[in-house]
Backbone as CSV, one residue per row, in Angstrom:
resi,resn,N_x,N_y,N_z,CA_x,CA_y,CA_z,C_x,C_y,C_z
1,UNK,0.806,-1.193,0.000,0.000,0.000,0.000,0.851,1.258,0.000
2,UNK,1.862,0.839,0.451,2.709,2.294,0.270,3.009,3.298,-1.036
3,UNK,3.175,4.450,-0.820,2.656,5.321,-2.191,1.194,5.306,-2.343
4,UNK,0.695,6.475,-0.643,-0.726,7.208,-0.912,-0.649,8.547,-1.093
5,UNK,-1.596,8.717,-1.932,-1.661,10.117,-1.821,-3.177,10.897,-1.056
6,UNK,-3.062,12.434,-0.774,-4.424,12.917,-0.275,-4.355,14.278,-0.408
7,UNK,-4.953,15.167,0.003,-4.736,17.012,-0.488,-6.116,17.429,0.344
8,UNK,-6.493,18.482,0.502,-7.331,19.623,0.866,-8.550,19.844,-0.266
9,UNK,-9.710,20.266,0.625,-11.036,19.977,-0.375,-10.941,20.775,-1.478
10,UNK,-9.626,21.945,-1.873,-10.087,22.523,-2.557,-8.634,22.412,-3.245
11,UNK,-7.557,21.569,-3.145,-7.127,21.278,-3.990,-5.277,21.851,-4.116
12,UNK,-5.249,23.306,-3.518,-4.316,23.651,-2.729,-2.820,23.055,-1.845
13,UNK,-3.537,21.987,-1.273,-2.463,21.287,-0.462,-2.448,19.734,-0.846
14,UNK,-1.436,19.037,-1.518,-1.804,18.131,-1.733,-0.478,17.481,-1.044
15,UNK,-0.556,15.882,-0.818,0.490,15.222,-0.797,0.709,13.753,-0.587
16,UNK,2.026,13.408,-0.975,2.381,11.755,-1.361,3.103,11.156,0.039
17,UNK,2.491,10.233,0.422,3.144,9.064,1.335,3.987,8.040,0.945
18,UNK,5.110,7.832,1.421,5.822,6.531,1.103,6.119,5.681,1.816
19,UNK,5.449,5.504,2.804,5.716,4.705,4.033,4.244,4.074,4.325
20,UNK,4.545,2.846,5.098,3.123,2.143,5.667,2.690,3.250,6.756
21,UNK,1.098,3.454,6.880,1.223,3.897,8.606,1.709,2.922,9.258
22,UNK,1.859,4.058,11.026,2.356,2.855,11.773,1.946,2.638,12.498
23,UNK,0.795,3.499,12.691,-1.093,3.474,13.732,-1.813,4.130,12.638
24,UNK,-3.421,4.124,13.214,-4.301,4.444,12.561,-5.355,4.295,13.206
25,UNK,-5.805,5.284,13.789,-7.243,5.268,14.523,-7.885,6.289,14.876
26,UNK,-8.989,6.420,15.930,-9.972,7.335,16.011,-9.550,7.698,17.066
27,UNK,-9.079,9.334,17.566,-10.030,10.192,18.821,-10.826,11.112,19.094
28,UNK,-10.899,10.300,20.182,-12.719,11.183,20.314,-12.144,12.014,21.485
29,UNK,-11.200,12.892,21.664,-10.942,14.036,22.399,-11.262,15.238,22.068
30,UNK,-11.733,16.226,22.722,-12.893,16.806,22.558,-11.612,18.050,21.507
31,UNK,-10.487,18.604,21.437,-9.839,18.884,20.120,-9.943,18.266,19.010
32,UNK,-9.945,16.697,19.016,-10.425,16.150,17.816,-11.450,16.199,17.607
33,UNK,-12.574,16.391,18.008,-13.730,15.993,17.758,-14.233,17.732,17.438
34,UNK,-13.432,18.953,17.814,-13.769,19.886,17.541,-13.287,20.813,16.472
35,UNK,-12.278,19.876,16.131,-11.827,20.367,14.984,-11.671,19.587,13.575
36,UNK,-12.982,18.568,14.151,-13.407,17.642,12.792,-14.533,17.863,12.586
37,UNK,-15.092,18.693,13.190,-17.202,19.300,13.418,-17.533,18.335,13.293
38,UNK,-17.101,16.791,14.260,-17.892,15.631,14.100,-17.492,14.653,15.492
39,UNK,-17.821,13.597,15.838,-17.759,13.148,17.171,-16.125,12.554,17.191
40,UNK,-15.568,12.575,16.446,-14.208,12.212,16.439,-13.419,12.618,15.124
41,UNK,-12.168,12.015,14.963,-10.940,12.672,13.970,-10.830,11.084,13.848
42,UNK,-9.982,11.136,12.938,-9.529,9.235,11.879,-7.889,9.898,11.230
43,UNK,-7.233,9.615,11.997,-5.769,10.070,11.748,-5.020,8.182,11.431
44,UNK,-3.704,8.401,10.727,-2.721,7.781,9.995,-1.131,8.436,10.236
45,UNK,-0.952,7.429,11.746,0.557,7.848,11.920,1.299,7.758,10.745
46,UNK,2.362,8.748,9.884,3.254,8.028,9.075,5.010,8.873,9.525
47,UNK,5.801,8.283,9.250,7.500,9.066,9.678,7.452,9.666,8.704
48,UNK,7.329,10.981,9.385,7.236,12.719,8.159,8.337,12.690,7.088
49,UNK,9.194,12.003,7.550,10.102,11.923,6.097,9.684,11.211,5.139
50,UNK,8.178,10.527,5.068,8.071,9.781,3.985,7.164,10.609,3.190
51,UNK,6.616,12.262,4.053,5.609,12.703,3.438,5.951,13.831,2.547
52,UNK,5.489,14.012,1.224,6.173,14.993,0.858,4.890,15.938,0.176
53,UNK,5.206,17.399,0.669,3.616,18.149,0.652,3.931,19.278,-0.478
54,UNK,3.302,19.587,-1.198,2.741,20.496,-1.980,1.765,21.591,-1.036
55,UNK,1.862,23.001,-1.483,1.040,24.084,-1.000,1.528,24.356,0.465
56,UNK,0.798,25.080,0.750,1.355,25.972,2.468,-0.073,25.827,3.027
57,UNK,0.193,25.322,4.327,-0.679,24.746,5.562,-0.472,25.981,6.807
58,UNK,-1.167,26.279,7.233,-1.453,26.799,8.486,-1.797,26.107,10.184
59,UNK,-0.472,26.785,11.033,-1.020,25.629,11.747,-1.445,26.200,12.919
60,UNK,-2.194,25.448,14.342,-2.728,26.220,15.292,-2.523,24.628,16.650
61,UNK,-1.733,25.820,17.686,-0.827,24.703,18.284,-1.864,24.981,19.630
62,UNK,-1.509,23.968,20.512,-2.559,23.590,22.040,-2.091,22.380,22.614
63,UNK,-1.800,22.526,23.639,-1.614,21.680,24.531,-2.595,20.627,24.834
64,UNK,-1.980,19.293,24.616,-2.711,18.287,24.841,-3.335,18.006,26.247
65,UNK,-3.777,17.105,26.813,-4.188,16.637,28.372,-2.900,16.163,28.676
66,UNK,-1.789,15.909,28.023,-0.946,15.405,29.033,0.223,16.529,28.887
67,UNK,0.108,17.570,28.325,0.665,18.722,28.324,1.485,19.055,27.551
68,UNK,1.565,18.044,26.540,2.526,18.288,25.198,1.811,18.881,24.497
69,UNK,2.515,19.829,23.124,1.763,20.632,22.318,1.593,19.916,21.327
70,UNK,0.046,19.918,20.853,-0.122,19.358,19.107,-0.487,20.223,18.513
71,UNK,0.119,20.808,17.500,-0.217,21.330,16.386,-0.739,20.966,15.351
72,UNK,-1.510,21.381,15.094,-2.782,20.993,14.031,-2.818,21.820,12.432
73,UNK,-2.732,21.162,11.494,-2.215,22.256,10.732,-3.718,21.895,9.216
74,UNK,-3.843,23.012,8.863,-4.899,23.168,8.151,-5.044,24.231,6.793
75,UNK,-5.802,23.498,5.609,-5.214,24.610,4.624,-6.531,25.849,4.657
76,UNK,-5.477,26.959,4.420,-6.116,28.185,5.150,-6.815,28.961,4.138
77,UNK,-6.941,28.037,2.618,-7.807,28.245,1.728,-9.447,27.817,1.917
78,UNK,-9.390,26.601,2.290,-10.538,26.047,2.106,-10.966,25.346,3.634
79,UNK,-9.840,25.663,4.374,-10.303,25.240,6.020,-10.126,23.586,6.139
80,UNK,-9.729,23.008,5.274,-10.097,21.683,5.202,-8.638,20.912,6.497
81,UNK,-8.683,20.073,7.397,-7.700,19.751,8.351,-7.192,18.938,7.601
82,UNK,-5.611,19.248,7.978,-4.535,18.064,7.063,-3.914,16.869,7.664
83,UNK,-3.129,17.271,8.985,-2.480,16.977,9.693,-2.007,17.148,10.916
84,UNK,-1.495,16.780,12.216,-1.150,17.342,12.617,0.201,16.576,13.592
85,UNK,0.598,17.517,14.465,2.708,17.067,14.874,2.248,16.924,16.751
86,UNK,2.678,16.219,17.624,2.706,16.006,18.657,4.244,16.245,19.039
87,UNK,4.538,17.122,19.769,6.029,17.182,20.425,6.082,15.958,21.198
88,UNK,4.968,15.017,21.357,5.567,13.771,21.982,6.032,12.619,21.495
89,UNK,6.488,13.014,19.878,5.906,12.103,18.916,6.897,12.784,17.849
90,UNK,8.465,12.907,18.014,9.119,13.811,16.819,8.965,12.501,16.288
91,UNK,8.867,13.403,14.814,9.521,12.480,13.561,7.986,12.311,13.067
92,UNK,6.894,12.137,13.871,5.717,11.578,13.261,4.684,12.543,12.522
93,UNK,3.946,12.534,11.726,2.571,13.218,10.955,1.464,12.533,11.432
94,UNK,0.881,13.107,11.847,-0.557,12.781,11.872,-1.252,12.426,10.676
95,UNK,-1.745,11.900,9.583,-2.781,13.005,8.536,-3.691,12.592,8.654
96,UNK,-4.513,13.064,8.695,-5.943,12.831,8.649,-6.587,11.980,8.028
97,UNK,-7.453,11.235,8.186,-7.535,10.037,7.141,-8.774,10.959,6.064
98,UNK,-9.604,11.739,6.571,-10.410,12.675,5.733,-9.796,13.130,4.891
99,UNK,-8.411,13.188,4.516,-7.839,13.701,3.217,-7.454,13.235,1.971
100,UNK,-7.726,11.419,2.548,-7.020,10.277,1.765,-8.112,10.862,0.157
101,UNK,-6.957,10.027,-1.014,-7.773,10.445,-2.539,-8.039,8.763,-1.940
102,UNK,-7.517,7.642,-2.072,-8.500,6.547,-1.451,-8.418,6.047,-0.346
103,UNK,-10.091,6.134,0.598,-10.007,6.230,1.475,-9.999,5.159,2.529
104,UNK,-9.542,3.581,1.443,-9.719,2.814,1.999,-7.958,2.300,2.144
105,UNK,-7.541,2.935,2.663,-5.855,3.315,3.080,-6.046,2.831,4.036
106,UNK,-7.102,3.575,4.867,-7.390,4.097,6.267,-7.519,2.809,7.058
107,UNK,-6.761,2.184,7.414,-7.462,0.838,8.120,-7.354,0.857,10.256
108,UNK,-8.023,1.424,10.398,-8.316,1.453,11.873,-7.997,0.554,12.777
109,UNK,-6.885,1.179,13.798,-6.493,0.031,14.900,-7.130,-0.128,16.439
110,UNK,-8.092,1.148,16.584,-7.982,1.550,17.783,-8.396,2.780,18.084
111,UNK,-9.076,2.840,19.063,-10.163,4.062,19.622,-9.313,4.390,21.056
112,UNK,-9.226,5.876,20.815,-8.643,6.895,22.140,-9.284,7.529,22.868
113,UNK,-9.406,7.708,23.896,-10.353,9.077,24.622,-11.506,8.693,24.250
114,UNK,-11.817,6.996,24.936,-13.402,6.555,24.386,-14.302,7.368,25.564
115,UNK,-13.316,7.522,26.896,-14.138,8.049,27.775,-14.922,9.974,27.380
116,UNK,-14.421,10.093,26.507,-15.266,11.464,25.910,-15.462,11.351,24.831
117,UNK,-15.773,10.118,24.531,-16.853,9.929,23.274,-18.057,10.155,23.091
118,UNK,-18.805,10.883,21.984,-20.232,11.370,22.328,-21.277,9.862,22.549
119,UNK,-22.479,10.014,23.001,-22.565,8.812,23.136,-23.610,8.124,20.945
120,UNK,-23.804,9.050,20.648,-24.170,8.705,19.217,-23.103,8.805,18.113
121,UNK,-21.779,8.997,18.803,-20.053,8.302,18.093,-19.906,6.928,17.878
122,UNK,-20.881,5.644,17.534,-20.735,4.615,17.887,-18.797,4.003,17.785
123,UNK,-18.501,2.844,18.485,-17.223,2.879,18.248,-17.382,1.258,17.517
124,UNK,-16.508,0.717,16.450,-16.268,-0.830,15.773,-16.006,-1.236,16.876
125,UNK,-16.833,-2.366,17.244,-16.782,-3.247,18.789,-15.394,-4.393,18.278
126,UNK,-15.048,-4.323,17.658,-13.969,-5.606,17.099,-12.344,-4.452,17.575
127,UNK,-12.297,-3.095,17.680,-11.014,-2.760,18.178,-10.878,-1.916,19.207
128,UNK,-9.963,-2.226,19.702,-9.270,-2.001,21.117,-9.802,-0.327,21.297
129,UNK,-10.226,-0.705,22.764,-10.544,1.006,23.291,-9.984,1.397,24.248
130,UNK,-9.597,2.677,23.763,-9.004,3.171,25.855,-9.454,4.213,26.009
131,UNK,-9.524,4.312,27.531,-10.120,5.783,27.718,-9.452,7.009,27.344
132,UNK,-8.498,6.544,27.630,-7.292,7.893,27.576,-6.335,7.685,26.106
133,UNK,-5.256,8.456,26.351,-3.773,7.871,25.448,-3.633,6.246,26.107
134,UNK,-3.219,5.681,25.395,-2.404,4.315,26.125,-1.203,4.424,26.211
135,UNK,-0.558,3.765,27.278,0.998,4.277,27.228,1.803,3.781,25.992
136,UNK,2.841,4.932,26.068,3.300,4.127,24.867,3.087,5.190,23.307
137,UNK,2.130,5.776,23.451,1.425,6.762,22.285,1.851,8.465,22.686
């Protein structure tokens, strides 16, 4: 599967993956979920050196619950979310799986911050949930 590509709704930011992810799942923390205008976010760890981006992203940084900053970065044409960087987490990209051109890349390992999940977020009963981060992430 390696060699995906994905871009911004309006076309602006685009870009190529060359690496497998190396997670892939849902949180339902109330930043993700507020900056996806939906009960959760569907992100695709990949090592940022495999990503290579076209166009200029805007980004908007906040401290996580465990007090590291994630920056969230978004194209500032069309608002559409791209990606985003965890200082707990060098080297890694987030991207969004909402950006994939196919979106069946996206293969889901695992649900985060189930404990602030809305309760009409249903979660796939077949993968692993935690309330929080799990250690390790």
């Amino acid at each position: 599967m390696a060699n995906f590509t994905g871009g911004c709704l309006c076309g602006a930011v685009r870009y190529t993956c060359t690496a497998e992810p190396a997670m892939a799942g849902h949180c339902h923390c109330e930043d993700c979920r507020r900056s996806s205008g939906s009960g959760h976010s569907s992100h695709l760890g990949v090592p940022e050196q495999a990503v290579s981006m076209t166009g200029e992203t805007k980004g908007y940084a906040r401290a996580a619950d465990s007090g590291h900053i994630v920056t969230r970065h978004f194209c500032p044409a069309c608002g559409a979310p791209m990606f985003s960087r965890n200082e707990a987490m060098p080297g890694m990209l987030f991207l969004r799986a909402s950006t994939l051109d196919d979106l069946e890349v996206f293969k889901p390992q695992l649900h985060v911050y189930t404990a602030r999940a809305a309760s009409w977020d249903h979660r796939h009963p077949d993968l692993p949930a935690f309330d929080k981060m799990p250690p390790g992430m």
